[in-house]
C-alpha positions as CSV (number, residue, x, y, z in Angstrom):
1,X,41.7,-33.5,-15.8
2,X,39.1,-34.8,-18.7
3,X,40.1,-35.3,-22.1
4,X,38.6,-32.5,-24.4
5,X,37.3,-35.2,-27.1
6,X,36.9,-38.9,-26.1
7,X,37.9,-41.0,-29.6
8,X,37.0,-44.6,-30.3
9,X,39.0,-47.7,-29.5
10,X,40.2,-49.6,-32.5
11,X,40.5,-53.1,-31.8
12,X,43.4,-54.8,-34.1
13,X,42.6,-58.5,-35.4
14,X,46.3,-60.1,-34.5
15,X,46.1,-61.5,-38.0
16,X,46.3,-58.3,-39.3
17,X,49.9,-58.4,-38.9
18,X,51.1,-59.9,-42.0
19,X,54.1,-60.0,-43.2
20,X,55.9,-60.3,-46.7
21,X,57.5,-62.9,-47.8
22,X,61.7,-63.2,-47.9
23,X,64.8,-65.4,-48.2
24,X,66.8,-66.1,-45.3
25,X,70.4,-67.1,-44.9
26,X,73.7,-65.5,-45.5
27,X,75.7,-63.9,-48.0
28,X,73.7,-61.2,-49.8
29,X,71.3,-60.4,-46.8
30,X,74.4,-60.5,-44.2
31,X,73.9,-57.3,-43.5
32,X,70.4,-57.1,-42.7
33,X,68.8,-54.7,-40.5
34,X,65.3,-54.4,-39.0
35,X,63.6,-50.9,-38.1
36,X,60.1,-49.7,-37.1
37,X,59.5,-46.8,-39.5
38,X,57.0,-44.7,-40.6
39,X,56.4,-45.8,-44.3
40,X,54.7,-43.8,-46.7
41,X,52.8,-44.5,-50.1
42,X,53.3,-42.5,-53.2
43,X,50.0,-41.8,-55.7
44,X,49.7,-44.9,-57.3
45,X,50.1,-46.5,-53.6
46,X,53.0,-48.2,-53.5
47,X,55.4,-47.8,-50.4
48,X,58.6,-46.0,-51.4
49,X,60.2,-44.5,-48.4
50,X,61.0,-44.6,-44.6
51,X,61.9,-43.1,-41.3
52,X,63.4,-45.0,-38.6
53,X,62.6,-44.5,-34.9
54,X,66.1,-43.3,-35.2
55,X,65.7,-40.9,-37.7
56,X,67.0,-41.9,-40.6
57,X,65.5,-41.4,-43.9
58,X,65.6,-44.4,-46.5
59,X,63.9,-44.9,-49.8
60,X,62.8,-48.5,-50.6
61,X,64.3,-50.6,-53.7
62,X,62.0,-52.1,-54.7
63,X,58.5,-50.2,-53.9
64,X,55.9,-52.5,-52.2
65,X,52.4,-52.5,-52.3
66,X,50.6,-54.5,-49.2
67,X,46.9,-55.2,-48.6
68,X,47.3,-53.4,-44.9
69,X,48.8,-50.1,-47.0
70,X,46.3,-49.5,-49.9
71,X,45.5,-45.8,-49.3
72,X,47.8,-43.7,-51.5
73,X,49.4,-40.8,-50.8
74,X,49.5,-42.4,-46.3
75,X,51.6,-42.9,-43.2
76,X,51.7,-46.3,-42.1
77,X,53.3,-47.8,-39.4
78,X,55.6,-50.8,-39.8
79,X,58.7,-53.5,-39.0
80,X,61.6,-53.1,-41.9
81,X,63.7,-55.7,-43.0
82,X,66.5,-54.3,-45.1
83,X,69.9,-54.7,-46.6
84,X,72.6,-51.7,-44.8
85,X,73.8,-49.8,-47.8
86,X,77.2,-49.3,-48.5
87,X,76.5,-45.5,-49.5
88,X,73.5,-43.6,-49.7
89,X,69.9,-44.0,-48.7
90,X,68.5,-46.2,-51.2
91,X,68.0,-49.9,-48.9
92,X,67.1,-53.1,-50.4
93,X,63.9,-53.8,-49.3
94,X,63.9,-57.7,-47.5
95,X,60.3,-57.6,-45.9
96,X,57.8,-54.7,-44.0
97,X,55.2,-56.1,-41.4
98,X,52.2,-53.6,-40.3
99,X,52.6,-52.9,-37.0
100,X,49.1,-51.7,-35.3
101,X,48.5,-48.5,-33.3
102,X,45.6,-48.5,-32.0
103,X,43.2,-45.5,-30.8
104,X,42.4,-45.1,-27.9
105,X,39.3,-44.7,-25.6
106,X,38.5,-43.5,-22.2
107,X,37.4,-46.3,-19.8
108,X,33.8,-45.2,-19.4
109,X,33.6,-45.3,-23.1
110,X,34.8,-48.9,-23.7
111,X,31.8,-51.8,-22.7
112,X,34.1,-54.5,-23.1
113,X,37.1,-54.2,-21.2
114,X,38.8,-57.8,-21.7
115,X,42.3,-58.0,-20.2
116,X,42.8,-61.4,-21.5
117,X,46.5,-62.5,-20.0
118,X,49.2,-62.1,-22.6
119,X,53.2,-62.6,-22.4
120,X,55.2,-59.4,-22.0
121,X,58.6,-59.5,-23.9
122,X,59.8,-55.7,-23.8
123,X,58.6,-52.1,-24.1
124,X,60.9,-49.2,-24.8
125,X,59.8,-45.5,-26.1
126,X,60.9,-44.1,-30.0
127,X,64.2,-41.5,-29.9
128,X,61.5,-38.8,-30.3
129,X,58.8,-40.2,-28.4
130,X,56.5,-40.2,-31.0
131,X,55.6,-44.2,-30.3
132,X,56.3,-46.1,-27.4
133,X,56.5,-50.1,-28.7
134,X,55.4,-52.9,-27.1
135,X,56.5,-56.5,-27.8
136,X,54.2,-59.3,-26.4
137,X,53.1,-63.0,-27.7
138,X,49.7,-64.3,-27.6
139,X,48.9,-68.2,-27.0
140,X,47.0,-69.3,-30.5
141,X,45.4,-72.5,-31.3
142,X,47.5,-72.5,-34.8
143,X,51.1,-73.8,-35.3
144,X,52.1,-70.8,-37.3
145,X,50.5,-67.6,-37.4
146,X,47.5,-65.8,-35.2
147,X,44.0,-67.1,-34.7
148,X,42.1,-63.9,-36.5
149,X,39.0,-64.6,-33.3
150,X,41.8,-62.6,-30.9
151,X,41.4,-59.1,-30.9
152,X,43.9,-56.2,-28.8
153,X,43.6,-52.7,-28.4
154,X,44.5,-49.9,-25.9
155,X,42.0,-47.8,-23.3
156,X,42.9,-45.2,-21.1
157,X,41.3,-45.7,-17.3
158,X,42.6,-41.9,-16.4
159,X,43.9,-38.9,-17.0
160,X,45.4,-37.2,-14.1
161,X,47.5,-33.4,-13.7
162,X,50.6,-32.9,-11.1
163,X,51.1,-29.3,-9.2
164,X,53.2,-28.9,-12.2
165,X,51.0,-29.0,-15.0
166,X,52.1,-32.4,-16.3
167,X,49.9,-35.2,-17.2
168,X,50.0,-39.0,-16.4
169,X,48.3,-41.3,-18.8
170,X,47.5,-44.6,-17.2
171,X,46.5,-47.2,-19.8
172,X,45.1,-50.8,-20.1
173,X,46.2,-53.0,-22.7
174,X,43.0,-54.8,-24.0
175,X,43.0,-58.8,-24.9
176,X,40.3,-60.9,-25.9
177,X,41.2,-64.7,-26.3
178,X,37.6,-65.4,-27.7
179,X,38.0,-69.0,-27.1
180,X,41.1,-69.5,-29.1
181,X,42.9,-72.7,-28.1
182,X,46.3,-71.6,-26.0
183,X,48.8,-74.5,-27.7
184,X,51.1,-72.2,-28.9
185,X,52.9,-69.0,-28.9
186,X,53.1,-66.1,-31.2
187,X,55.1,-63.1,-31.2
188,X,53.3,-59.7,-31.5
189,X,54.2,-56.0,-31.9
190,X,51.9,-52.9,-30.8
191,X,52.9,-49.2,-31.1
192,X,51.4,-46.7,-29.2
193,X,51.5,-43.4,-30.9
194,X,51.3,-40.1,-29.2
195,X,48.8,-38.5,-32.0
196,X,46.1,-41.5,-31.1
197,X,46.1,-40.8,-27.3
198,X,42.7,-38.4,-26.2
199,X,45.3,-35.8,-25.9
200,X,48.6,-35.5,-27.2
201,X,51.4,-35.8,-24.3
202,X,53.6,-32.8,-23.6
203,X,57.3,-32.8,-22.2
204,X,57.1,-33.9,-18.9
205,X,54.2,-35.7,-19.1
206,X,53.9,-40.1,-17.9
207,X,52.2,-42.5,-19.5
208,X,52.0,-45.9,-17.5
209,X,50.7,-49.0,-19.4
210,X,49.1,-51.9,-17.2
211,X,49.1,-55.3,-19.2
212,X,48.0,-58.2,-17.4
213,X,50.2,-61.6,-18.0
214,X,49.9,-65.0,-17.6
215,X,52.6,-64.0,-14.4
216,X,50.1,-61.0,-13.2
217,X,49.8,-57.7,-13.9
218,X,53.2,-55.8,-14.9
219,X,53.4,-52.0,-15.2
220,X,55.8,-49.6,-17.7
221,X,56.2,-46.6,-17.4
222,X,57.7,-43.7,-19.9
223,X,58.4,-40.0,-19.5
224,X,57.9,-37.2,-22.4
């Protein structure tokens, strides 16, 4: 089965994922939490609120603003940092990190299809299924931080259909080192989201991500 609209591959620069300053330590942040979320900004852009992958519904104290969420009025994607709350919603904001989710492609749409080897950490698929989350590193020539010369993005080889109607995805994580000095090690997080896929999966339907790593190729696969 062929996608009814083939949509362009975003490639991320790693350095893209920035993330906001915060105090470490005990005491007042011993109850810190981190979530991916879906953040949102209000109309004079600043991020106010959150939902978990979870679920829940928080409101940020303080607001934010962030270069990678200017757009008012948006949905962005992101890692929380917070303080639990005693009682209510309201959440001390500690830090938000964008988390990319990149568009993807078909394969005969992509010219360069650089699988670059990366390290796989984990993979595991939102409550809802709405993102499916990938944590990797990426070998940099910088002690701290991302070389911004690596890029990563997603592209789908196929798109096939069971007796049953269902679909399986099979996907490629894209790498390109771009020369970048392998000294070090930095930790990365990808989210795939349902709504960038050339069609939006359906219950019962497989997506299987191929990422090539400096052990081989690995496979994960996750059911709608």
């Amino acid at each position: 089965m062929r996608p009814k609209q083939l949509l362009p591959i975003l490639a991320f620069l790693l350095a893209a994922c920035t993330t906001e300053t915060y105090d470490s330590g005990d005491g007042k942040y011993s109850m810190m939490r981190a979530d991916f979320v879906e953040t949102r900004t209000n109309g004079a852009g600043e991020l106010y609120c959150a939902v978990t992958d979870e679920g829940d519904s928080l409101l940020l104290s303080p607001k934010r603003t962030a270069k990678w969420a200017a757009t008012p009025d948006s949905l962005y994607r992101a890692l929380l940092y917070y303080n639990v709350p005693q009682t209510g919603i309201e959440v001390k904001t500690i830090s938000l990190t964008s988390i990319p989710t990149p568009l993807v492609r078909m394969k005969e749409d992509v010219k360069e299809q650089q699988t670059d080897p990366v390290v796989f950490n984990s993979a595991w698929m939102s409550r809802e299924g709405r993102y499916i989350n990938l944590g990797l590193s990426v070998k940099t020539g910088v002690a701290e931080g991302v070389d911004e010369k690596q890029t990563i993005g997603l592209m789908c080889d196929e798109i096939t259909t069971d007796s049953e109607g269902h679909r399986h995805y099979s996907l490629t994580l894209l790498h390109a080192q771009n020369g970048v000095p392998e000294y070090y090690s930095a930790e990365l997080f990808l989210s795939i989201a349902d709504y960038r896929l050339p069609e939006k999966p359906a219950e019962g339907d497989i997506i299987t991500i191929t990422i090539n790593t400096y052990k081989g190729k690995t496979e994960r696969s996750f059911q709608y």
